[in-house]
C-alpha positions as CSV (number, residue, x, y, z in Angstrom):
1,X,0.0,0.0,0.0
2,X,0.9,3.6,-0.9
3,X,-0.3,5.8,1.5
4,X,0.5,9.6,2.7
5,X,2.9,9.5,5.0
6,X,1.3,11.1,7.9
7,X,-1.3,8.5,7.2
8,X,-2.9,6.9,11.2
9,X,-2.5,3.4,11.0
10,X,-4.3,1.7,13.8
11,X,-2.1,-0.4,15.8
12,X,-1.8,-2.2,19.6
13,X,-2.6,0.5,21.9
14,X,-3.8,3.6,19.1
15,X,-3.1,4.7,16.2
16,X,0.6,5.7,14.5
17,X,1.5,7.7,11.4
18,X,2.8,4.8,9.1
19,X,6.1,6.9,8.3
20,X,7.0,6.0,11.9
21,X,6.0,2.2,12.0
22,X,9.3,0.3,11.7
23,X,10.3,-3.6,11.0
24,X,9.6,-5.7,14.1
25,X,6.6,-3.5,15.4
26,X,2.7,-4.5,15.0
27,X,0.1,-3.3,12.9
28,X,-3.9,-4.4,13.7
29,X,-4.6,-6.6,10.9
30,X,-8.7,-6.5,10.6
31,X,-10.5,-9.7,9.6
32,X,-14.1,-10.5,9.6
33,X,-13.6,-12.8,12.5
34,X,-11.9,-9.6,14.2
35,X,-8.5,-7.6,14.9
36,X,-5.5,-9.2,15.4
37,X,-2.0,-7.5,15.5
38,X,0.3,-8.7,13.0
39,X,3.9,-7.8,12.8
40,X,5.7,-5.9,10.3
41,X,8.5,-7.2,8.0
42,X,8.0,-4.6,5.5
43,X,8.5,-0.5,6.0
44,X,9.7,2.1,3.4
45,X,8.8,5.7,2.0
46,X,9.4,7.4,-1.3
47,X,11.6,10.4,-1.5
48,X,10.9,13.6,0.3
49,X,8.5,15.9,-1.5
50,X,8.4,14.1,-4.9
51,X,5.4,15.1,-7.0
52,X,3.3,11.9,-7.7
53,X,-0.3,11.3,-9.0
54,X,-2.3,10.0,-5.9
55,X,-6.3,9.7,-5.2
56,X,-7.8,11.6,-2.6
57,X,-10.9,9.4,-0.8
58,X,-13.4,11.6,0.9
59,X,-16.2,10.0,3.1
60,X,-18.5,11.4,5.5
61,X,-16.4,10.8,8.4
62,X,-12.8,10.0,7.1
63,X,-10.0,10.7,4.1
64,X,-7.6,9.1,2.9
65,X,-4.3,9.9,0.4
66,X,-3.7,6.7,-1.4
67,X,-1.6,5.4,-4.8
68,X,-3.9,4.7,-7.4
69,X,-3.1,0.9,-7.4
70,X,-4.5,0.9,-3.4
71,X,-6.6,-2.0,-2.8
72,X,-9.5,-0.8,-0.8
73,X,-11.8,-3.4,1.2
74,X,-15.5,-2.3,0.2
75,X,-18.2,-2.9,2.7
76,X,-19.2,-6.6,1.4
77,X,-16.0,-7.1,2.3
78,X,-14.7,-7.6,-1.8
79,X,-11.9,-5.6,-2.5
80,X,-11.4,-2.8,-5.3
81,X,-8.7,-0.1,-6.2
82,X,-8.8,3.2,-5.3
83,X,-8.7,4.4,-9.5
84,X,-11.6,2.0,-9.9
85,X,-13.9,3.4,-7.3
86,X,-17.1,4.9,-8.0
87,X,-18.5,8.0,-5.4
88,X,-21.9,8.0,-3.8
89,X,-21.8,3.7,-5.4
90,X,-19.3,2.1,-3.8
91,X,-19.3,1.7,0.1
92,X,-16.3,1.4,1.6
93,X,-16.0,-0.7,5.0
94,X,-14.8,1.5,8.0
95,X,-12.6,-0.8,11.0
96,X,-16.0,-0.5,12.9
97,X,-17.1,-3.0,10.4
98,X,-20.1,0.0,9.1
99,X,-20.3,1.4,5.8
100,X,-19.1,4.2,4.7
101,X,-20.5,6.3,1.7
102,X,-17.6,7.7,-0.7
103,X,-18.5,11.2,-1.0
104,X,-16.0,11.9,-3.7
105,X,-12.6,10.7,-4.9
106,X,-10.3,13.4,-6.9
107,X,-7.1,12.1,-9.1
108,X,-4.6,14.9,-8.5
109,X,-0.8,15.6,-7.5
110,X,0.4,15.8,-4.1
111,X,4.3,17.1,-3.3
112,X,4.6,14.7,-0.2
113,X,6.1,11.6,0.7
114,X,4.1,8.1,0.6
115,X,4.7,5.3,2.8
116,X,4.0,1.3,2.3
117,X,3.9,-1.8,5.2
118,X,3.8,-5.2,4.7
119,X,2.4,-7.2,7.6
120,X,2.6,-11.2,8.1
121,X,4.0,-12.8,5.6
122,X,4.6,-12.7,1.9
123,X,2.1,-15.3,1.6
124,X,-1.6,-14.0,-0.3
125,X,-3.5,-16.3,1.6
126,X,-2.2,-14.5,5.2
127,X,-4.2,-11.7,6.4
128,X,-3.0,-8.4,4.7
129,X,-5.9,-6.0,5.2
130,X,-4.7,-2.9,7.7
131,X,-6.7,0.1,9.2
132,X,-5.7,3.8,7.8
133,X,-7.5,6.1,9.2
134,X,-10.4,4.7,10.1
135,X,-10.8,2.5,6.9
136,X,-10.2,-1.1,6.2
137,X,-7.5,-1.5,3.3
138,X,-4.7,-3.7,1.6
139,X,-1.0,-3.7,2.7
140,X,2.0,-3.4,0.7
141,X,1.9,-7.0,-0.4
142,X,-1.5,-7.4,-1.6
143,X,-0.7,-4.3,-3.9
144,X,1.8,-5.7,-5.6
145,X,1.5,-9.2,-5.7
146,X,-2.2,-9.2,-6.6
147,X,-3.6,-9.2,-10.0
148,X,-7.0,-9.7,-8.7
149,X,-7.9,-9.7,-4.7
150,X,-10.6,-11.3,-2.7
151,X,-10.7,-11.5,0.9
């Protein structure tokens, strides 16, 4: 996952800015059977201030800055990516396990840095889905290894 920097990733205890979760530290990994904390083998950020293309995910109660290629859990809990969601269609599934309406998603540049974490393993069939700010989403793994995700 490519997500702003300053991004709250929910994790044991609170919530952290995923910029400052390291290797060897926990993330809460949500599942339909619950939270779990999974640790992190995976932690790295782009460049300072590099000028990318990114999505910006507004909802009633949260937002997100996310990559494109971000694989988003919707609230049947199927999965979609952030370029391919639709506003005031697709509901996206908040960590409280409610739905949230997307009130509008806008393509545009953003001069920050991104982060990405990998929790578990490298293995698809582990759990991979991780809270950012307030909303269920893929980690770093199931962006890039996925060609098509279920949960």
């Amino acid at each position: 996952m490519s997500l702003a920097a300053d991004t709250l990733i929910t994790v044991p205890g609170g919530t952290s800015q995923i910029s400052k979760l390291n290797v060897g530290g926990f993330a809460s990994a949500w599942s339909i059977d619950g939270i779990t904390n999974q640790p992190i083998f995976f932690s790295q950020g782009s460049d300072s201030h590099t000028e990318i293309f990114v999505i910006y995910i507004r909802t009633e109660n949260f937002t997100l800055i996310t990559s494109p290629a971000q694989w988003m859990c919707l609230a049947d809990q199927t999965l979609k990516r952030a370029d391919q969601l639709v506003p005031n269609s697709d509901l996206l599934l908040a960590a409280d396990g409610q739905p949230e309406n997307i009130e509008s998603i806008i393509l545009g540049r953003y001069n920050g840095q991104l982060h990405h974490i990998a929790i578990n393993t490298m293995e698809l069939k582990d759990k991979h889905l991780i809270i950012a700010n307030g909303l269920v989403c893929g980690d770093f793994v199931l962006e890039m290894l996925s060609a098509t995700a279920s949960t």
